[in-house]
C-alpha positions, 0 to 999 in steps of 0.5 A, spaced: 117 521 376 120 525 369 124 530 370 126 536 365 133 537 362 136 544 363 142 548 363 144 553 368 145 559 365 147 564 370 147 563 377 150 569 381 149 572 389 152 579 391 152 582 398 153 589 398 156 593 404 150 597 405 146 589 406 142 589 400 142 583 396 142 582 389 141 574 386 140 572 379 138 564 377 137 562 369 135 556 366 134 554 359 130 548 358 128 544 353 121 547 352 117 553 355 113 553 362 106 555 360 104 560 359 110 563 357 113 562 350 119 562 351 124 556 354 127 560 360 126 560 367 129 565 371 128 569 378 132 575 379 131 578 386 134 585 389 133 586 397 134 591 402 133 592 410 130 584 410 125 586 404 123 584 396 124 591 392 125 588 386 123 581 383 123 578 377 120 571 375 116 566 371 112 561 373 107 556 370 100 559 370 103 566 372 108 567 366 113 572 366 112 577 371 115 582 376 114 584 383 116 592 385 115 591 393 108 588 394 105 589 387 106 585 381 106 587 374 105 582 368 113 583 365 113 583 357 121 579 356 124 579 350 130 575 351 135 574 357 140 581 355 133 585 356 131 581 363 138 583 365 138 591 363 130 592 365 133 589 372 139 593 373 135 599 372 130 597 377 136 596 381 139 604 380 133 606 381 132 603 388 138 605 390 138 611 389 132 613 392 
């Protein structure tokens, strides 16, 4: 079995008081995972009360993407910076509902 080469970019998990949750996993690889065009991988997650509000991902044969409770959305990324923005807004948003 071959595997791929990659480099951790960040990898962080943070438990506020209130019990959410908010995990951020990027890698870089060597070459993209179709169909994405770009050479990252990531998952970023926001979670209250034992449920997904917010996440983010990519994987091959979906590409990047985004899940907003039970509903997936096709995510256009543009670069790592963008990805954390757009994440963290989403995590306002949910927090202050």
């Amino acid at each position: 079995m071959q595997y791929m080469k990659v480099k951790l970019i960040a990898k962080a998990k943070e438990v506020y008081d209130d019990g959410s949750i908010v995990e951020v996993v990027i890698w870089e690889l060597r070459e993209p995972t179709p169909p994405s065009t770009h050479k990252y991988k990531y998952r970023l997650y926001y979670g209250h009360n034992g449920k997904c509000r917010v996440r983010y991902d990519n994987e091959r044969g979906k590409g990047d993407h985004k899940h907003v409770n039970t509903t997936e959305i096709d995510y256009d990324f543009k670069n790592i910076d963008q990805l954390l923005d757009d994440f963290e807004n989403d995590i306002v948003i949910w927090r202050e509902s």
